[in-house]
C-alpha positions in Angstrom: 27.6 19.4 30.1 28.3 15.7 30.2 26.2 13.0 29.0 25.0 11.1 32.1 25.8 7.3 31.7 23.1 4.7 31.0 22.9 2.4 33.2 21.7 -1.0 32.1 19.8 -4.2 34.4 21.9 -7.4 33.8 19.9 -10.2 32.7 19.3 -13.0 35.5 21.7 -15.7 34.6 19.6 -18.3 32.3 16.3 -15.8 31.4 15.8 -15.9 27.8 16.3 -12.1 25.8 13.6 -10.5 24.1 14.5 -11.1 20.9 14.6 -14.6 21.7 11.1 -14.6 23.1 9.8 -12.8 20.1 11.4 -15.2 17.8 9.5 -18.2 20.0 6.0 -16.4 20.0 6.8 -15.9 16.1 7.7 -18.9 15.0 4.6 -20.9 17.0 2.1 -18.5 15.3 3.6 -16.6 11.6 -0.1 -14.9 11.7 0.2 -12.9 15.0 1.1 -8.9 14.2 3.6 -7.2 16.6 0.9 -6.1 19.1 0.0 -10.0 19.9 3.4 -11.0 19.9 4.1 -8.1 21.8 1.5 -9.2 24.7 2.6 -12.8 24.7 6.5 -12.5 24.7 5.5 -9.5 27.7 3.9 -12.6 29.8 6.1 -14.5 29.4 9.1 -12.2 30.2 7.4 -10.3 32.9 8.5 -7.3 31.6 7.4 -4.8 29.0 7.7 -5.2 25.5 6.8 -3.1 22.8 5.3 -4.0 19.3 8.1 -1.3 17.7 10.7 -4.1 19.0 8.9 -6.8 17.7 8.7 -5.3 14.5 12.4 -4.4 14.2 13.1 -8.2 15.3 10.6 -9.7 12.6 12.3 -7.4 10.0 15.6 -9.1 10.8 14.5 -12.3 11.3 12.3 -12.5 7.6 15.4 -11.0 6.0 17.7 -13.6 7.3 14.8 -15.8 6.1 15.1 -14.5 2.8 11.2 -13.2 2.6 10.8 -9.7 0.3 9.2 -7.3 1.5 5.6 -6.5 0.5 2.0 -6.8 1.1 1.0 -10.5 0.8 -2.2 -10.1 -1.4 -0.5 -8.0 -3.7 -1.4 -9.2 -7.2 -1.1 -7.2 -10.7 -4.5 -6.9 -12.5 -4.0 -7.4 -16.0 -8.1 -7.9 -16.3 -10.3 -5.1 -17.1 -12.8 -3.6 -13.7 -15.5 -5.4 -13.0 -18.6 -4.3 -14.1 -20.5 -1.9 -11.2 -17.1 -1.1 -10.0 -16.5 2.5 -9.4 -13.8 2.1 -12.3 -15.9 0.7 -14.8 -18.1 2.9 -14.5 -15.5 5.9 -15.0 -14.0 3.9 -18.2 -17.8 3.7 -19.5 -18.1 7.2 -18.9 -15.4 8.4 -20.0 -16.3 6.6 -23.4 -19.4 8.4 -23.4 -17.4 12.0 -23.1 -14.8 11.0 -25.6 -17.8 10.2 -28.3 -19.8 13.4 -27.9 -16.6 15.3 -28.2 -15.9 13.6 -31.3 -19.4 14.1 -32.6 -19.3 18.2 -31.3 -16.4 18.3 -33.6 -17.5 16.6 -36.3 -20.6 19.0 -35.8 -18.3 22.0 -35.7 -16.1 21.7 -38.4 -19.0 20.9 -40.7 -20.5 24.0 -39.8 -16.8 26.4 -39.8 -16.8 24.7 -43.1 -20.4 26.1 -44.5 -19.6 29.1 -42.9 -15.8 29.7 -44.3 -17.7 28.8 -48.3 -20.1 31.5 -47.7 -17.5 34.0 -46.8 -15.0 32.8 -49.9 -17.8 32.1 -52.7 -18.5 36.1 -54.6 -21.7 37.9 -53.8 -23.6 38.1 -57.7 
């Protein structure tokens, strides 16, 4: 079977192009996410618009920008948790674990010990 032809809508001479009126609604407000921008370029354009194209054309317009990509709050911790976090609290736990382990085998050995100089020292 053949693949049936798309057939495409001209553009009206002199209507602006999507991407052209999601690069306007982007560049008036950089804090809008793709389903605002979305609505407003649809409004003005009359015609649908979805926030997967807006997203594509922000993609290409912050790389020719030059922006990395990345969250924009994204900052290494090089502190230790705060104290009540859930993370403290593990850390301080798991402190309290590692120092009865150590003192259950200090506790051990001392008593393998006693037991291991009864067994070698001769009966009289």
């Amino acid at each position: 079977m053949a693949k049936k032809k798309v057939v495409r809508k001209k553009k009206a001479a002199g209507s602006p192009s999507k991407a052209s009126v999601i690069r306007e609604v982007h560049a008036a407000d950089k804090s809008l996410g793709p389903t605002d921008v979305a609505k407003a370029a649809a409004a003005k354009l009359g015609i649908k618009v979805t926030p997967t194209l807006v997203s594509q054309a922000s993609s290409i317009i912050n790389k020719k920008a030059g922006k990395k990509k990345g969250r924009k709050n994204a900052i290494a911790k090089t502190t230790a948790p705060a104290s009540g976090s859930l993370a403290h609290d593990l850390m301080e736990a798991a402190k309290g674990v590692e120092a009865a382990i150590q003192h259950f085998t200090e506790q051990a050995s001392e008593a393998i010990g006693a037991k291991i100089r009864q067994m070698v020292t001769p009966k009289k």
